[in-house]
N, C-alpha and C positions, 0 to 999 in steps of 0.2 A: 599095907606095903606102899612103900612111896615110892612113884616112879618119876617122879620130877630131875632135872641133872642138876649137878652136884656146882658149884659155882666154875671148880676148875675145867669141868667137859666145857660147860657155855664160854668161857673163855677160851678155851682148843678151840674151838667150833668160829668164831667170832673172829679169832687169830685167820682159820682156815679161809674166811667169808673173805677177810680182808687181803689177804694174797693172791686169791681169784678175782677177785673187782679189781685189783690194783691192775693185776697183771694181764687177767682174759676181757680185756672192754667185750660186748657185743658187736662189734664190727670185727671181732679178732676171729668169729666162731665160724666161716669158714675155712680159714687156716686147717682147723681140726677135723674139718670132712674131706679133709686130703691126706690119703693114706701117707703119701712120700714127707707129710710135714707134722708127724702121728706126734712127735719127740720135741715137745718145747725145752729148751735147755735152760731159759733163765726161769719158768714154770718149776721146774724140778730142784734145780738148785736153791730157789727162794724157799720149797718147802721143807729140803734135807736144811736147809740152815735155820730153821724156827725149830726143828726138831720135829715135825708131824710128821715124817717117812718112816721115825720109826716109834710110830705112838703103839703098837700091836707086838713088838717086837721085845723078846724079857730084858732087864737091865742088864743079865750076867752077858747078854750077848750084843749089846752098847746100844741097846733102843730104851724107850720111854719106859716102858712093862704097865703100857695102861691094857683097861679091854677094849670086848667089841663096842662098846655103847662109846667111847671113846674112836675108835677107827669111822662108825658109821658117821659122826660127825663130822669129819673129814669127808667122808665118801659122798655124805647127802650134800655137802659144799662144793666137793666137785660136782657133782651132778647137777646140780643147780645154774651153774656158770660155766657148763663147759658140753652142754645139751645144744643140738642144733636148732631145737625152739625157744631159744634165746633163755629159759629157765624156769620155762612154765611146767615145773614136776608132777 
């Protein structure tokens, strides 16, 4: 069984890497240990427009209709760049 990802996940993943660098620099990661500033709005909006908000989500109900190996790419990108030890996972 092959568990290697499939070109299109590394490119979701790659896409997701490149939204978070662009957007969360490491000077930004205080910002997110303050509860009152929890809600980045140009963060959110950059992801709803590449389409990864709704990569988990089925097509009949207007998301991507990928899986989880699909969302955790996403998830392990935020976590990476949006960690308060700068992204030492």
């Amino acid at each position: 069984m092959n568990f290697d990802l499939s070109q299109e996940q590394k490119d979701l993943q790659a896409l997701a890497a490149k939204i978070f660098t662009d957007l969360v620099p490491p000077d930004r990661l205080p910002d997110f240990e303050n509860p009152q500033d929890w809600h980045d709005e140009k963060l959110w909006s950059e992801l709803a427009k590449s389409s990864l908000l709704g990569i988990g989500i089925p097509e009949e109900l207007g998301g991507a209709g990928m899986g989880i190996a699909e969302l955790c790419g996403l998830l392990e990108e935020a976590a990476v760049h949006v960690v308060a030890n700068g992204g030492d996972v």
